[in-house]
Each structure stands twice: as structure tokens, then as C-alpha cells.
C-alpha positions, 0 to 999 in steps of 0.5 A: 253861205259864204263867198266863192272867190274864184282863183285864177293859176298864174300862167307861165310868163307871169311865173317866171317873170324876171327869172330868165337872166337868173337863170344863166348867171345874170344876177342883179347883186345889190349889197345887203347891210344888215349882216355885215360881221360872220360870226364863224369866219370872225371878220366883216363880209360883204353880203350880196342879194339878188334883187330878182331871186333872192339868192345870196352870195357872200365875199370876204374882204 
């Protein structure tokens, strides 16, 4: 018989930890450089991702 390895559920602070500030637009944008050209736009964009949740925005310049 195999091994039982007990799973513990994750509780609500460990959850949501470092997604409060996210959630009222307190993001923490850090520039992307792996895609610097838009392809349907034709020109370079700076790509920003949130180091916290992942979310992107993109500006053109």
C-alpha cells in the first residue's frame, strides 16, 4: 500500500498574501522585456507586469 500524505487547505492569510494592495490598484509594475514589439499596433510597446499578481498592462510609446 502506498503512502498517505496528508494535505493541509491553505487558510485565508496565506491565500491572499500580497493581493491586498492589488486589489485597490496598488500594483507593483516592473517592465517586461521579452516582448517589446506589438505586432497588430506595428510599433515598440512598454510591457508592465505586476510582481505581485501577474496582471499586464501595455503603453505605447
Amino acid at each position: 500500500m502506498s503512502k498517505v500524505v496528508p494535505f493541509k487547505k491553505p487558510s485565508a492569510q496565506e491565500k491572499h498574501k500580497g493581493k491586498v494592495l492589488c486589489r485597490h490598484n496598488h500594483h507593483k509594475w516592473l517592465v517586461d522585456k521579452a516582448k517589446q514589439f506589438d505586432v497588430k499596433q506595428g510599433r515598440l510597446v512598454t510591457r508592465y507586469r505586476c510582481a505581485r499578481c501577474g496582471v499586464e498592462k501595455v503603453k505605447a510609446l
